[in-house]
N, C-alpha and C positions, 0 to 999 in steps of 0.2 A: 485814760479819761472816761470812757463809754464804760469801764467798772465804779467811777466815781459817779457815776450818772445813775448808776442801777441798771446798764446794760450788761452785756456777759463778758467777761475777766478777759482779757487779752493772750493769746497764745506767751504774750513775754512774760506777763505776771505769774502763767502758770510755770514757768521755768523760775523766776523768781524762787516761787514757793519751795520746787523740788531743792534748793542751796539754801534752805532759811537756818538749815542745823550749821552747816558749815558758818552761818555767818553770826549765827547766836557765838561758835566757839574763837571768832576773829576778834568781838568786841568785848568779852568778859576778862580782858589781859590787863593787870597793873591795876589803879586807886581808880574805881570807878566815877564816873560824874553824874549829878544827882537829878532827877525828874521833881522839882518841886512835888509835895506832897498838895493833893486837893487841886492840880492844878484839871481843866477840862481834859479829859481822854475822848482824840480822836480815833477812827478804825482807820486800816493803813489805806483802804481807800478813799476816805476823805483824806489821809496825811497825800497819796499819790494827786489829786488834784492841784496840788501845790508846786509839782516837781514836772517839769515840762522837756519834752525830749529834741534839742534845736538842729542834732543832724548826728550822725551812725556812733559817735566819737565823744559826744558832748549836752550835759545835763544842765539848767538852769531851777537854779531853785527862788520861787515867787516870795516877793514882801508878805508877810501872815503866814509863811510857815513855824516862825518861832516869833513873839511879842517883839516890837522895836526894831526891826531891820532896816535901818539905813540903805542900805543897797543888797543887789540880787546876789545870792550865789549861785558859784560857776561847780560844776564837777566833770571831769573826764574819767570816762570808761567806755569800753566797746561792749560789742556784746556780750562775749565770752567773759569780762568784769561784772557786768550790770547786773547780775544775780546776786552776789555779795553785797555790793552795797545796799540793792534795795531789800534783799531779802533781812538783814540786819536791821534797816526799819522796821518791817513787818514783826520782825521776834519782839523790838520792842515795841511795838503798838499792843500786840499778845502780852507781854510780861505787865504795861502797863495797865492792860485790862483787867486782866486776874487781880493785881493789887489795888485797884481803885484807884489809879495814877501815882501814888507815892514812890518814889524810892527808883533803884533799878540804872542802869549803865542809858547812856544817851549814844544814840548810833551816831557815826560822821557826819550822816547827814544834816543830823541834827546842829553839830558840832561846829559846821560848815557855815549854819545860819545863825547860830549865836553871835559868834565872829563876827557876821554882819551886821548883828544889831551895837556893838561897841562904837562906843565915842569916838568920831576922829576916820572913822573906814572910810575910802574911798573906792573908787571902780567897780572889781566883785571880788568875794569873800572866794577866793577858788581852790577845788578839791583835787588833785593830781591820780591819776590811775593808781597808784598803791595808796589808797588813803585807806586810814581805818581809822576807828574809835582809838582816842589816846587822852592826856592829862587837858583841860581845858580845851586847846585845841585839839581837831584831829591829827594824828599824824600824815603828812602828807599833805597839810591845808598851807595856804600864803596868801597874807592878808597886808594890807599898807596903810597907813594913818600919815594926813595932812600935815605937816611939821607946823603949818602957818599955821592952824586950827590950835587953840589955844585949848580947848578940851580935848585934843587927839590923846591917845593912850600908850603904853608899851604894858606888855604882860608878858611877864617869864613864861606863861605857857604857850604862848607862840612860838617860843624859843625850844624849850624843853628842859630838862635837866642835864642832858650830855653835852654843855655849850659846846658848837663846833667840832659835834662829833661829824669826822668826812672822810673823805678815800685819796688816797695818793696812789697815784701809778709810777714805776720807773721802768725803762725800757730797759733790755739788753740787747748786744750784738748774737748774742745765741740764738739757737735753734734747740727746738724740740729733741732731735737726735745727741745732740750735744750733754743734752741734761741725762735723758734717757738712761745711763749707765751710772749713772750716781744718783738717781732722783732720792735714793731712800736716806743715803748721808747726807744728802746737800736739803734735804727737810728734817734730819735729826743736829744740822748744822743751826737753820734758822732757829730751830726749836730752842734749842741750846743759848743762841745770841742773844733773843728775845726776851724777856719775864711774860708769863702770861698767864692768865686765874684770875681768881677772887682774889683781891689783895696782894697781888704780886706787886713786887719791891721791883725798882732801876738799879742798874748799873751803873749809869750816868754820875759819877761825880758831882751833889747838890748841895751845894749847902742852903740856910734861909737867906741871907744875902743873893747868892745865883736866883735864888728863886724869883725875889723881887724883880731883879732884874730881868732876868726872864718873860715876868709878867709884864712887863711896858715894854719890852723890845722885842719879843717874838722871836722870829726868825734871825732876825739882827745878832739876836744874843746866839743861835746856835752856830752863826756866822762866823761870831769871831771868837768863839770857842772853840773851832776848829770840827763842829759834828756838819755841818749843811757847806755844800758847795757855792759860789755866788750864784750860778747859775739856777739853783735849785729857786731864790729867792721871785725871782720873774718868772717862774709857772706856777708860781703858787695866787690863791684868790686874796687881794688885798696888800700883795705881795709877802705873804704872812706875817703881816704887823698890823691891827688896829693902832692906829695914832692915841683914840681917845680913853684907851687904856690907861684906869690909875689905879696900881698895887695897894695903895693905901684904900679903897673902898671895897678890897675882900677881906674877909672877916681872917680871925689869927685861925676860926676852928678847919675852914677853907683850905689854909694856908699849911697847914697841922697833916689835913689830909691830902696833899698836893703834892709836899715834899719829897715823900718818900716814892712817889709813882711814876717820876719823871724818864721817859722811855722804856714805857710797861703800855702792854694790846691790853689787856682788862681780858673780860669774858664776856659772855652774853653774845650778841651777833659780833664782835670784832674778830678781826685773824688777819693774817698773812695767807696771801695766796700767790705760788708759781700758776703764770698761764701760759697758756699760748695763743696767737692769735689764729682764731680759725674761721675765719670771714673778713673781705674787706669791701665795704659799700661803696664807701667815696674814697678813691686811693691819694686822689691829692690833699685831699683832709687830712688823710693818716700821714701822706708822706711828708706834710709838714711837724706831725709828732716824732716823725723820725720810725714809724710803721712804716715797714717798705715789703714784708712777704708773708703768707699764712705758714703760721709754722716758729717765728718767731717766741720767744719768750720775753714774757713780761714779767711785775711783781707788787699787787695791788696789797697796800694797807689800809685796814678801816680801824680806825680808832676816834680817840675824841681827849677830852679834857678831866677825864676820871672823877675823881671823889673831890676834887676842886670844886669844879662843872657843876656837880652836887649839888654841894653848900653853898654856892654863890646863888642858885635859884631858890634852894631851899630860904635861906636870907633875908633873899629878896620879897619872894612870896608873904612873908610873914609882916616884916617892913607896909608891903601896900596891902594886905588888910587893915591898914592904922590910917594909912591914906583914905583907900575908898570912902571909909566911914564919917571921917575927916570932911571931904570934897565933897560929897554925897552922890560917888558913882554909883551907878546900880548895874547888875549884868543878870542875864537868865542863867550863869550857871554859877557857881561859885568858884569853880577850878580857872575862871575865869580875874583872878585877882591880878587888880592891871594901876598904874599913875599913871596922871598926867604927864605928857612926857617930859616938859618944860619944869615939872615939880620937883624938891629934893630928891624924893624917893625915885622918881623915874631917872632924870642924871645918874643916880648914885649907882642904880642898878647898869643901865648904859657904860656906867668906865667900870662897873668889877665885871661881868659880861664880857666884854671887852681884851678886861686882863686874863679872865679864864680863855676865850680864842685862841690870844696870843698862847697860852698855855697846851693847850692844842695843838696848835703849829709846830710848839719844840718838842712837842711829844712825839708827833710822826718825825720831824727830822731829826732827833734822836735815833727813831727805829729806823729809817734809811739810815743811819751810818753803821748801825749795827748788820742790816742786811745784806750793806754793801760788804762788812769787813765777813760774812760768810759765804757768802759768794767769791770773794777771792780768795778765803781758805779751800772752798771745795774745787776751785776751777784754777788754784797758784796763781794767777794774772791781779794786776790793782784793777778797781774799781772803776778807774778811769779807763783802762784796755777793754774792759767789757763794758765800757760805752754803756754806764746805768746811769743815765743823766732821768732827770722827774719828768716827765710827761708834762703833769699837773696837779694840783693839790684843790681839792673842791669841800667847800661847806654845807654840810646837812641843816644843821640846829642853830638859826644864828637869825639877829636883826640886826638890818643895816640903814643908815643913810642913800639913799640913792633919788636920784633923776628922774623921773616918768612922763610923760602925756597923758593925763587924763580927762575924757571927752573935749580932748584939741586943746589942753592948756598944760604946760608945763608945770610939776609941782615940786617940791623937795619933799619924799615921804620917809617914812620909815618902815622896810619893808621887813617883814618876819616871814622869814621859811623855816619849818617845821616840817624836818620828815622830808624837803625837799630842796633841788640844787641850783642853784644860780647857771642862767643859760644865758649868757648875754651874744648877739650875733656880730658876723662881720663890721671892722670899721669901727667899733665902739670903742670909746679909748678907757675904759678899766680893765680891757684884755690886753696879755700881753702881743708885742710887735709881730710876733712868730707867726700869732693867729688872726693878723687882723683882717686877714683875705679868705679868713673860711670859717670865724665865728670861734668862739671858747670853747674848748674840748670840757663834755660834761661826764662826770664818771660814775657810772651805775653800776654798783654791786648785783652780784645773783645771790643764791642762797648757794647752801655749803654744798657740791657739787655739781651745780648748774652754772649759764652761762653766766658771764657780766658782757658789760658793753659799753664803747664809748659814743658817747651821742655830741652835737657841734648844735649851739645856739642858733636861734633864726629871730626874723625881724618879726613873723607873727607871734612869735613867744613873748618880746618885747610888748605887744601891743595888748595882746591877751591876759598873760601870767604874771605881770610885773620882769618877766625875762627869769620866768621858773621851769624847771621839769619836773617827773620824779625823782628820789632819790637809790629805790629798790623794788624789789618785787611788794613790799608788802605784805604781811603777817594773815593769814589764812583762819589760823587757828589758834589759840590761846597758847602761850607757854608752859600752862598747869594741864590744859587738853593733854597736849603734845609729850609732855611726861608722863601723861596715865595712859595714850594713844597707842607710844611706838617704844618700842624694843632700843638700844642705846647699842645692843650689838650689830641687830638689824641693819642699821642704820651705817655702822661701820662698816660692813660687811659687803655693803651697798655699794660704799664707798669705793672701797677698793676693787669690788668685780667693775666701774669702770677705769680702775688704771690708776685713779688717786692714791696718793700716798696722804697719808692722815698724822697725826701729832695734837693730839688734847691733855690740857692739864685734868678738865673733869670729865671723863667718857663719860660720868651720867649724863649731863647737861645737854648730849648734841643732840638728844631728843626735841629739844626746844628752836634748833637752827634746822633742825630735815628738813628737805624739801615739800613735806607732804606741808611741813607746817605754813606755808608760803603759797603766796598768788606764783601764777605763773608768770615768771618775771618777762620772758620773748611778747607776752598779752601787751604788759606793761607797757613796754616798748613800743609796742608796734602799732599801740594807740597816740602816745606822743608825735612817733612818727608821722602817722595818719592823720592828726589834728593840726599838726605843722607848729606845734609849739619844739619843737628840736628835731635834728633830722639824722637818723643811723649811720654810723660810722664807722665803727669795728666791733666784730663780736669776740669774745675772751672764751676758753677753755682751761678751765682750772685741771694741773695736772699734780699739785701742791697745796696741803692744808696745813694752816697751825693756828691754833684755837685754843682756848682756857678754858 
C-alpha cells in the first residue's frame, strides 16, 4: 500500500517483480480472456491498492478492483506462491500499458473478481493456492450462486471443459520392496492394460445403448457390468452417480465423441501412477483409509470425461450466448458466458454436465478394473488378495447443488469448483460412514515425479471455501513455454535417475507435465494446511508412471 501511496515499493513487491517472467509464462496457456479494448489502464500499483493482505496465508480482493463486484474476493497463497500470482498482475498491467489497454490474457486475479461481479455470487469469489489464469474462470477459483436468487447464474466455465476430471486412489496390501523386483513389467503391464494418447480408443465393451446408460447411472452401470466392486461405489464423491443426469441433453456430436473412449487416461496431465507412501501426518486418518505403514503401495488415477466433457461445454457455451443476449446478462469478460440457472439453457446444461460426471466416474472405474486385472497378472494373486479396495474417488471440474451458511443463514447454492476438490469435514453426511470421524479424504496430485498427498476436510474450509481445497500443484509455466523450455529427453532422464520407471505414449509431450512446468506442489499444500482450510494426511512417492 505505501507503493500505491507514492511511498517506496515494499521488500515483497520487489520479490514480486524478480517472478514476473515466470508468471507472464503461467498465464499465456490455452484461449486467452480479453481486456475490453479502451477500457482505463491502471499501473499495478494502483491495481495493488485494491488487493489487501489479511494474514501470512490469505489475500482479499476489494469491491472496484474489476466493474460490478457483488462480493470480495478471497485468494490463498504463502509467501513463497505470492510472487506468481501477483507478479502475473504486474505483466499484465505492462502488457496493458504498451497496448493502450486493448486485448491481452486477464491474470487470476483478475479472473477471481469477475466471478464476483456475476449474477447470483454469494460469500467470496475464492482463489485456491494453485490458481492460475484459465478459460472464464481461473483455474483453481470456487464461486457459489443463491439457487433462491432467481437471477443467480451457472457457466460452463466455472466448470471447465474436462467435466469431472478427478483422481481416484486404490490402496494395496504391498510394499515397496514387493514391487521393487518387477517394477519395470508391472508398469509395462499397466501400460499395456490402459489405452492412453491423443485419441486413444477403450477396450471396454461399448456400445451407444451402454453408453446412454452409462450416462444416467454412473457407477451403477459399471456396477452391474461387473467393472467396479460395491464397495468401490461409497468412496466415491456423490457416490459416483449425479441423480440429475439426463442422456437425452448431450448432443449426438458428444456422444460420437464419448463412445469410443470409455476406459481411455487421454493425455495431457492425466496418468496412472504406482506410489508409495512416504509420510504419515495423521495416522488415524490414514488408518481409517486403510494406510497403516510408510512404504506401502498405492495407485492414483487422474482422468476425466474426455471428448464428451468437451462437447457437452462446448454446447453449452454456445447455447448461453443466445441466452445472455436474450435475458440481458452482462459480464466483464466474455469467456464468462453463463444462464440463469432456473432458465432452459442453464437446466439443460446441469443434466448433460451431469451425464458427462457420471461419464467420468465409469471412465476411472473402467481403468480400476483394468489396473486391478495387471496387478494380479504381475503379482498371480486376485485383486481382492491384494486388498486394492478405492480409497476414494474426488472431483476437480464440476458444479454442484449443496448446503452452506452464509453470513449465519443457511442457503441451497450451487457451488462451482474449477481446478479444485470438495473437502467436506467430519460428521457431514455426504461423506462416506468410514470417514465420518476424521473428515473426507481429499486427493491432490503432484506433477510427474513429485510428490502427491492426501489431505482430510476441516470445519474452517466449510466456513471459508464453500468446503474447497486445491486440486494440484498448479501450472507455473505455459504448455508452449515448456515445449520450447525443456529437452523431453532431459526430462526422462530425470525421471528415472530418481528410480521412476516411465511409460508415454508421446515422449514429446512430457515437456508440458515436468516439474519445472509446475508450482511447487509441498507450497501448495502446506499453505492449505496452514490456513486450516484442509489439514495434511499422507504424503505419496511416485515410483510408477504411465502417461499419453
Amino acid at each position: 500500500r505505501a507503493a500505491a501511496r507514492g511511498g517506496a515499493r515494499p521488500r515483497l513487491w520487489r520479490r514480486v517483480r524478480v517472478q514476473r517472467q515466470a508468471a507472464c509464462d503461467m498465464s499465456c496457456d490455452g484461449v486467452p480472456s480479453t481486456v475490453p479494448a479502451g477500457a482505463g489502464v491502471r499501473t499495478y500499483d494502483e491495481e495493488m491498492a485494491y488487493l489487501e493482505r489479511l494474514d501470512p496465508n490469505r489475500w482479499r480482493i476489494k469491491a472496484g478492483f474489476v466493474p460490478e463486484m457483488k462480493v470480495d474476493g478471497m485468494f490463498y497463497v504463502n509467501e513463497k506462491l505470492q510472487g506468481l500470482a501477483l507478479g502475473e498482475l504486474e505483466v499484465a498491467c505492462e502488457r496493458a500499458k504498451a497496448s493502450g489497454g486493448g486485448g491481452g490474457f486477464l491474470p487470476a486475479v483478475k479472473q477471481i473478481a469477475n466471478v464476483a461481479a456475476l449474477p447470483g455470487v454469494v460469500g467470496h469469489s475464492v482463489g485456491l493456492p494453485d490458481v492460475h489464469s484459465g478459460y472464464g474462470f481461473a483455474i483453481g477459483n470456487v464461486a457459489a450462486f443463491d439457487m433462491d436468487d432467481p437471477d443467480a447464474i451457472v457457466s460452463p466455465g466455472g466448470v471447465g471443459f474436462d467435466i469431472n476430471c478427478g483422481v481416484r486412489l486404490i490402496r494395496t496390501n504391498l510394499s515397496e520392496e514387493d514391487v521393487a523386483p518387477i517394477k519395470e513389467q508391472l508398469t509395462q503391464s499397466l501400460f499395456d492394460h490402459i489405452p492412453v494418447g491423443v485419441g486413444s480408443q477403450g477396450i471396454i465393451p461399448t456400445t451407444a445403448g451402454d453408453l446412454n446408460e452409462a450416462l444416467e447411472m454412473g457407477m451403477d452401470w459399471s456396477l452391474r457390468e461387473g467393472y467396479a466392486w460395491a464397495e468401490d461405489k461409497e468412496h466415491c464423491e456423490e457416490y459416483g452417480r449425479m441423480l440429475t443426469a439426463d442422456p437425452n441433453k448431450v448432443s449426438t456430436r458428444a456422444k460420437k465423441r464419448g463412445l469410443p473412449q470409455m476406459g481411455t487416461l487421454g493425455a495431457g496431465n492425466h496418468y496412472a501412477e504406482v506410489q508409495v507412501v512416504d509420510e504419515i501426518y495423521d495416522e488415524r486418518a490414514a488408518g481409517k483409509m486403510g494406510i497403516d505403514r510408510v512404504g506401502q503401495v498405492v495407485v492414483m488415477l487422474h482422468s476425466g470425461s474426455r471428448g464428451l466433457g468437451h462437447q457437452v461445454a462446448t454446447d453449452a457455451l454456445t447455447a448461453m450466448e443466445r441466452a445472455m443476449k436474450r435475458d440481458g446478462i452482462s459480464v466483464n469478460d466474455r469467456q464468462l458466458a453463463c444462464a440463469r440457472i432456473g432458465s432452459q439453457e442453464g437446466q439443460d446444461y446441469l443434466a448433460s454436465m451431469a451425464a458427462a460426471a457420471n461419464y467420468a466416474w465409469v471412465n476411472r472405474s473402467s481403468m480400476t478394473f483394468l489396473v486391478r486385472q495387471a496387478f494380479a497378472k504381475a503379482f498371480k494373486k486376485t485383486p481382492d488378495d491384494l486388498d486394492m479396495h478405492v480409497i476414494y474417488d474426488v472431483s476437480h471440474n464440476i458444479a454442484k447443488m449443496e448446503e452452506h451458511v452464509v453470513n449465519g443463514e443457511r442457503k441451497r447454492l450451487l457451488v462451482h469448483r474449477k481446478g479444485s476438490t470438495r473437502a467436506f469435514p467430519p460428521h457431514h453426511p455426504l461423506i462416506p460412514v468410514d470417514y465420518q470421524l476424521t473428515g473426507q479424504p481429499v486427493l491432490i496430485g503432484g506433477t510427474m515425479g513429485t510428490c502427491s498427498y492426501v489431505l482430510t476436510g476441516t470445519e474452517k474450509g466449510m466456513r471459508e471455501t464453500f468446503g474447497s481445497t486445491c486440486h494440484g500443484a498448479g501450472r507455473a509455466q505455459s504448455r508452449n513455454k515448456s515445449r520450447h523450455n525443456l529437452d523431453y529427453t532431459q526430462v526422462l532422464d530425470a525421471l528415472k535417475a530418481k528410480g521412476i520407471s516411465i511409460r508415454v505414449a508421446s515422449p514429446k509431450l512430457v515437456m508440458e507435465e515436468a516439474p519445472e512446468s509446475y508450482k511447487d506442489v509441498t507450497a501448495v499444500i502446506d499453505t492449505c494446511h496452514d490456513a486450516g482450510i484442509s489439514k495434511k494426511c499422507v504424503r505419496l512417492r511416485p515410483i510408477a508412471v504411465v502417461k499419453g
